[in-house]
N, C-alpha and C positions, 0 to 999 in steps of 0.2 A: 504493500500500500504506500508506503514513503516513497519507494523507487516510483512510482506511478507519481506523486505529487510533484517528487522535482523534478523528472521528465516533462510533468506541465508545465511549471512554471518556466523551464529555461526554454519549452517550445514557443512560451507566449511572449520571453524577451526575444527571443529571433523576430517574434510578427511583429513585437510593438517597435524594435528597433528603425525598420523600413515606413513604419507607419510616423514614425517622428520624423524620417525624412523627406515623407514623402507630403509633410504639411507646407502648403504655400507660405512664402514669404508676404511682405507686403508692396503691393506696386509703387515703384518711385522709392523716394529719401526716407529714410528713419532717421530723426530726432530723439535725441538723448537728451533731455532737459535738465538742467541743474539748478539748485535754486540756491547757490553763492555767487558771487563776481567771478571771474577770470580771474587764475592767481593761485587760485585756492587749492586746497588737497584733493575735496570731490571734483573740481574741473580737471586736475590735473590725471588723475585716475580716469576719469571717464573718457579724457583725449587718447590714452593710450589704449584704453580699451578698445574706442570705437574706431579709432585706425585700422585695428585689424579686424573688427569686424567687420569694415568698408570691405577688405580683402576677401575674407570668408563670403560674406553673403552678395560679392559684386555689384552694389547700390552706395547710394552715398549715403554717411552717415554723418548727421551735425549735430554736434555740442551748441545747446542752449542755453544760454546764461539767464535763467528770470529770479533772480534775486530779492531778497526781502524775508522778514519776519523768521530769520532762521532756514529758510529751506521750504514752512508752510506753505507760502505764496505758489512753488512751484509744485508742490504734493498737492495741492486746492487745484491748479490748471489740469494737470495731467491723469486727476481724477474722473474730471468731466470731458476727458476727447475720447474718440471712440477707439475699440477695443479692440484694434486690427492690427497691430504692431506696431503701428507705424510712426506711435510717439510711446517713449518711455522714461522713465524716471531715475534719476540715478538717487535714490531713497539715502536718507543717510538717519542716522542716533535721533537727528536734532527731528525730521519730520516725523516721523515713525514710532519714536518710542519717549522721547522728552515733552514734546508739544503737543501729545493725548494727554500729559499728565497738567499740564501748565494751563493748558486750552480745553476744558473739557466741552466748551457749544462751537469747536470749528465745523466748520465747515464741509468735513469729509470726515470718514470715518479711517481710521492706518489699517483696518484689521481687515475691514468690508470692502473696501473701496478699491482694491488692488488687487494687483494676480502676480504672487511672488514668482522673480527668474533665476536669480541666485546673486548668492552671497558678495559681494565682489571683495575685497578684506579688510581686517582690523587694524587698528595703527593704536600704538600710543599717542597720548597729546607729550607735547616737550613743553618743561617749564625754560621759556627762554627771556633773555634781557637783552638790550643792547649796548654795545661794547662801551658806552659811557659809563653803567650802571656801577658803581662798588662794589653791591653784594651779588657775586658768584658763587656761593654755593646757596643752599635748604637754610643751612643753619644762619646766614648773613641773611639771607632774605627775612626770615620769621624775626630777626633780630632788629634789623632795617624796620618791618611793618608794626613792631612793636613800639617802635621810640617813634614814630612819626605814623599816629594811628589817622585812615584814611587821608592819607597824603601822596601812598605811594600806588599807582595807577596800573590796571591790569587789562590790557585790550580782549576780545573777545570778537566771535563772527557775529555776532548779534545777541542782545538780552534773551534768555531761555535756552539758549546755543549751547551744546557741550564743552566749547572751551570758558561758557559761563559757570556752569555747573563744576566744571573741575574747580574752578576759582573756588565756588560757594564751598567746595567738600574742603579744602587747604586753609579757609578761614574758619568753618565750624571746629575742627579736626585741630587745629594749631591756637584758635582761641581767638583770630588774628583780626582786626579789621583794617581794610583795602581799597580804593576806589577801583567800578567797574565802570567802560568804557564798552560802549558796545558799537560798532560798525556793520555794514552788511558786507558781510562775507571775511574769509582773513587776507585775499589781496588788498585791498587799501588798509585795513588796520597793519599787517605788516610793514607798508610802508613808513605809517607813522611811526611805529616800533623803530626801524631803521633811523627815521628821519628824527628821533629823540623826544617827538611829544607826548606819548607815554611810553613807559619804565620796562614793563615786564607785559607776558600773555603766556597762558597755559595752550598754544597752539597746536594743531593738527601737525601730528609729526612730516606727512607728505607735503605741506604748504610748508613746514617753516627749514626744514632738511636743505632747500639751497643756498639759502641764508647763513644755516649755520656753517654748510662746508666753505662757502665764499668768506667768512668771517663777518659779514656784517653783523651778525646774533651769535650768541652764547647761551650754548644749551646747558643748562643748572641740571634737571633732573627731567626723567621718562616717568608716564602713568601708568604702565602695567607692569604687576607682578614681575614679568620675565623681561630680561634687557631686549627690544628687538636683535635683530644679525647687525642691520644697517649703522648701532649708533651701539657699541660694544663697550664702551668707555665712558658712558652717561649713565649716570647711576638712576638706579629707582626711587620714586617718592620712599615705598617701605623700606629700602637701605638708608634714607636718610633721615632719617626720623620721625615719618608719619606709618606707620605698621598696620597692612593692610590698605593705605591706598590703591587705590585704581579708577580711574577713567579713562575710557578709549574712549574710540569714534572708529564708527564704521560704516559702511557704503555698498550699497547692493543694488541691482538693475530692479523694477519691478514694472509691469502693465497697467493700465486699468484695468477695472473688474471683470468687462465681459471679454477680456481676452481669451481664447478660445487656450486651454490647457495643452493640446497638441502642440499648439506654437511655440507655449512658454517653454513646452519641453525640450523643442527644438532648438532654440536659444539657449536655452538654459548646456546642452551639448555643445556648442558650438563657442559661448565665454568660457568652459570650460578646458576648451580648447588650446585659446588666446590664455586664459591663465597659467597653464602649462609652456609654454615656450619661453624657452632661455630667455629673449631678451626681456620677453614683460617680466617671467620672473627676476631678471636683474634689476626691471628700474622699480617694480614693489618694493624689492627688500631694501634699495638703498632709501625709500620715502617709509617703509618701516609697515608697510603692508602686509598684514601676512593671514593666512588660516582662511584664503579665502575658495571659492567653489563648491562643489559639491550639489546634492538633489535639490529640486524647486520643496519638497519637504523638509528638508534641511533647512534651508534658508527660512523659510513659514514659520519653523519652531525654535529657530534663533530670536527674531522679533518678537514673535509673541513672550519669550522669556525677558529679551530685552524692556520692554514693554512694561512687565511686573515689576522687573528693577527697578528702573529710571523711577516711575509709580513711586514707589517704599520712599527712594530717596529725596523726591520732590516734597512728598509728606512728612518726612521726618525733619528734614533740614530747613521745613516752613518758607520754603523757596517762592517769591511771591515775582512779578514781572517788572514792579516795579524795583527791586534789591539789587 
């Protein structure tokens, strides 16, 4: 009886294989929307993506910049176009699993409103300064924010943003108070970073990684648990004195609702592709990307965990829009 069941099942991944190939694309350009400025980590992950998916699926593929309210503005567009492939979303922390928790009358639903494609990957945020700053390390910094309470300035891609969020868990956690500065998107707030008018930003490690190998920034410490590959010598928030910190940011393709599941699943083969290959995987690890591909179910039950997190955090840490 066993031998009979997994002979079915591996006869019906032979049929389903041909049958995900054999789903139509969509006619004309696919649109990959993004909802930060040019600059950023999600633009820059989604450029690389969608190069070779131009290749892979022989159509053109454009990166859309619609910017605002965190990424929302762009998750709220892309909810409401139709459901044919042919516009999708490069989904990030901030639409998906923060601004359910911050927003509960938007506009769209994260959970209803979409048709997961897959994961695209996780990065730490870098706590970075600019090279005028003093305090270069965790413990200068908490020392700096202590003697000069709400003076010393922390950019962010926008208020409710996970480079907000990491801020809010580093002053709960350290006891600290901070000014936050919020921009849309981390292209322009890095350049103010750069250009000296404010101090520090707990940044997307794929937006702020050029910066820092060019030397205009100084990476202090990484948000996750494990040092990425890319940055081997940037200590962790929990190595430096905050125990058990962690805040990523992560970025995944997703559809609208009525996209037809065959497709996603096609897609869903086809980045998984593009994420396999030497060079994408060279320029993920050096922006600190990682853990990303795998099933349109995988990705589904990533979010929705994500989701419950952000949820816990937003409520415990009284995290208001206006803070």
């Amino acid at each position: 009886m066993l031998q009979r069941r997994t002979f079915a099942a591996g006869a019906a991944a032979l049929v389903a294989a041909p049958m995900i190939h054999a789903q139509p694309m969509p006619n004309g350009p696919i649109r990959i929307v993004v909802g930060f400025a040019p600059g950023g980590g999600t633009d820059i992950l989604a450029r690389v993506v969608g190069q070779k998916l131009a290749d892979i699926w022989k159509t053109t593929v454009v990166v859309e910049n619609k910017a605002g309210a965190s990424g929302v503005i762009a998750a709220d567009y892309v909810a409401k176009q139709a459901g044919d492939g042919s516009t999708l979303l490069m989904a990030h922390i901030n639409s998906h699993a923060i601004a359910p928790a911050l927003f509960p009358k938007m506009n769209y639903d994260a959970t209803r409103d979409f048709s997961p494609v897959c994961l695209i990957g996780v990065t730490p945020n870098l706590l970075i300064g600019n090279e005028q700053q003093a305090a270069k390390t965790v413990k200068e910094l908490v020392d700096l924010c202590r003697a000069k309470p709400n003076q010393i300035s922390f950019g962010s891609a926008g208020t409710g943003s996970a480079q907000h969020l990491a801020l809010e868990m580093f002053k709960l956690q350290g006891k600290l108070q901070a000014l936050h500065v919020p921009y849309k998107g981390s292209g322009p707030m890095l350049t103010d970073l750069i250009g000296g008018q404010i101090n520090y930003s707990f940044d997307t490690m794929t937006a702020a990684t050029p910066h820092v190998k060019s030397g205009k920034a100084i990476a202090i410490a990484q948000t996750r648990q494990k040092r990425a590959k890319g940055h081997p010598n940037v200590p962790t928030m929990n190595e430096s004195g905050f125990p058990g910190y962690e805040a990523t940011t992560w970025y995944g393709l997703v559809g609208p609702r009525m996209m037809p599941t065959a497709l996603a699943r096609r897609m869903n083969e086809d980045i998984n592709k593009v994420l396999a290959m030497p060079d994408v995987a060279e320029k993920f690890e050096q922006y600190g990307a990682e853990d990303g591909g795998g099933s349109v179910e995988k990705f589904a039950e990533f979010m929705r965990v994500e989701a419950v997190k952000w949820a816990k955090v937003v409520k415990d840490a009284n995290v208001k829009m206006d803070s």
